[in-house]
N, C-alpha and C positions, 0 to 999 in steps of 0.2 A: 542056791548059791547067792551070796552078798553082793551091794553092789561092788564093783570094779575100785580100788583107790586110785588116789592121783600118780600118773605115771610117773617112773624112778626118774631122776633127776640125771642131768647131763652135763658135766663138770670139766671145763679144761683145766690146764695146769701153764700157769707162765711163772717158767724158774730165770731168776733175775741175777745175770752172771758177767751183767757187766762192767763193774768195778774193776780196780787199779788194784786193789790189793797191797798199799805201798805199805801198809803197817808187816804185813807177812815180807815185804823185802822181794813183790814181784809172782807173778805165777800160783796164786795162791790156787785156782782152783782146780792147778793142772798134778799139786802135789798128790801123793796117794795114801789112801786109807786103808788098811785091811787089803791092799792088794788093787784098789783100784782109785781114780781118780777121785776127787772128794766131788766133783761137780756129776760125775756118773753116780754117785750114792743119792742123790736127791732125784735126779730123770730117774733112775732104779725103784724109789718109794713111789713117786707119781707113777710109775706103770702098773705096780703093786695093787695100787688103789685102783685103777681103773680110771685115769683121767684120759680124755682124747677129747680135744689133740692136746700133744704138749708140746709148749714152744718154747724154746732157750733164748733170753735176751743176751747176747754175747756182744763182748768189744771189735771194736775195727781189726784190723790187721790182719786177722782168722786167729788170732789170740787161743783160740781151741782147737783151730782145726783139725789137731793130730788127735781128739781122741772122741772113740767114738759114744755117739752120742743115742743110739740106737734108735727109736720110731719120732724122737723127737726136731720136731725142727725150728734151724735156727733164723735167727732174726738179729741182725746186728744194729744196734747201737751205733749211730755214726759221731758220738760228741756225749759220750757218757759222763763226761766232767760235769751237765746237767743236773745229775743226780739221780738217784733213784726214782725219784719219779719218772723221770723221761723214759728208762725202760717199763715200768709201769705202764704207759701209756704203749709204744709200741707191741709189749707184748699183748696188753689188750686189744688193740687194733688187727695183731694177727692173727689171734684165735676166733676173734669175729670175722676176718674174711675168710674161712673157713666156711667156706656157701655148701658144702653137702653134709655137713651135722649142723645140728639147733642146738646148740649151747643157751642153758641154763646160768650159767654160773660158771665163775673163775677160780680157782686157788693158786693164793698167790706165795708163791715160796724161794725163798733167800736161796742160793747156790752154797753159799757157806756154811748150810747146818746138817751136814751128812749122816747124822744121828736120828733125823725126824722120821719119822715111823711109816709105813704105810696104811696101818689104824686107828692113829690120829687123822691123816686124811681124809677116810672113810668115814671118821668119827663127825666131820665139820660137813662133809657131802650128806648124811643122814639126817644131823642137824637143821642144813637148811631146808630137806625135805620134808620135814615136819615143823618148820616154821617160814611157811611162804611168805610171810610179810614182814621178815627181818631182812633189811639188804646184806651184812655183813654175820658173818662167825666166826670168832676167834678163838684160836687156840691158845689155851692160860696154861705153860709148864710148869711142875713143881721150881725151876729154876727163876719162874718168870716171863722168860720171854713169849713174846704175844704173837709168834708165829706158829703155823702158816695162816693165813687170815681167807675166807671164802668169801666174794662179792657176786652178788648176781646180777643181771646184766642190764636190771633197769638201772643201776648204780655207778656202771661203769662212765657214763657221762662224765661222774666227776673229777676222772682223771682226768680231762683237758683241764682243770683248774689247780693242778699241784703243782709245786712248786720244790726243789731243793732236794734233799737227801730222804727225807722222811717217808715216802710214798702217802699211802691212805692213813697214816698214823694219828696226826692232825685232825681227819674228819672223824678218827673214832674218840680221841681225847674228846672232843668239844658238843660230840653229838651221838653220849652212849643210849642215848634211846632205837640208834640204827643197828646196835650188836646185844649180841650173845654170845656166850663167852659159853666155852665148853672146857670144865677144868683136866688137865693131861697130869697124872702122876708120877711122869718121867722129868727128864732133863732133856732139854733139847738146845745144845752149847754153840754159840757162832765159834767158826776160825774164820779169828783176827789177827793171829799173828802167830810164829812158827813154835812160840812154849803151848798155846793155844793145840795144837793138834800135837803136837809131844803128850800131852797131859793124855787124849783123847787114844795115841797108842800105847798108852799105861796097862798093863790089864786089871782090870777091876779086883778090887778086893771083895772077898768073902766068900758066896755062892754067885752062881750065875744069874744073872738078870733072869727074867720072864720075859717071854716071846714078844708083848707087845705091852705099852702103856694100858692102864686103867684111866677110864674119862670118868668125870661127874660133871655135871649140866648142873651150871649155876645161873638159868638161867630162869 
């Protein structure tokens, strides 16, 4: 028998659902998708994947409190008008006090994008297991978008240093020697606003999707 590899990697998830919503005109992430809540369709991919623990950064008021959110818990934002970073920061803080797992590494994922795969996640959780001294992995869409992103937790520090809406965005623009980018053959759409998830309950033309994104590592 070979030696032993390095044990599988151990990945929370902080889905960041504290925003105002006001381009949606209010409640955006309480609307429903395919029969359920667009902010249950992201907790749904993170269980898929295997993330634990997974913590919802949610707004004051209990703004969600009516739906459920299943093995996930919450963590409110008390003054979200901060920005996305400041639930950045909280959710990181949460899943670190998390004293009976040893968390590796975070993914971090928009409440907004209910299309995101549970194989693209596994895809960036794999990733950073075979590349231990990358802090970050990004997921690159056919559409674009640079979500979900995975940081691991010698990295997490540099959330006390953000500032405004953009979360880790910043530190990946200015310092792509910390990422790896793992290419997603899909689309992965924010709702931003209510044609935004009209467009998304369209039914797709032509044949059926395939079950899960195709990744290529370009890295």
């Amino acid at each position: 028998m070979g030696p032993a590899g390095p044990p599988p990697l151990r990945a929370a998830g902080v889905i960041l659902a504290a925003g105002a919503g006001s381009r949606f005109g209010g409640d955006k992430l309480l609307a429903t998708l395919d029969g359920r809540p667009i902010v249950r369709h992201v907790v749904d991919a993170a269980v898929a994947a295997g993330l634990d623990p997974i913590v919802v950064v949610e707004p004051p008021a209990n703004a969600l409190g009516g739906v459920d959110l299943g093995p996930a818990r919450r963590v409110v934002n008390p003054d979200p008008a901060e920005g996305l970073s400041s639930s950045v920061r909280l959710g990181l803080r949460a899943a670190a006090a998390v004293a009976d797992i040893a968390i590796d590494a975070a993914v971090i994922l928009p409440a907004d994008q209910p299309r995101v795969q549970p194989s693209t996640i596994r895809a960036l959780v794999d990733a950073a297991g075979v590349s231990p001294r990358t802090p970050f992995i990004v997921a690159r869409h056919a559409d674009g978008s640079p979500n979900p992103i995975l940081a691991r937790r010698s990295i997490w520090r540099l959330a006390d240093e953000l500032a405004g809406d953009s979360g880790f965005g910043p530190v990946l623009a200015t310092h792509p020697e910390l990422v790896r980018e793992i290419r997603i053959d899909a689309a992965n759409p924010d709702i931003d606003t209510a044609d935004d998830l009209r467009r998304l309950r369209e039914p797709l033309p032509g044949p059926a999707p395939k079950a899960g994104p195709a990744t290529r590592d370009v890295s």
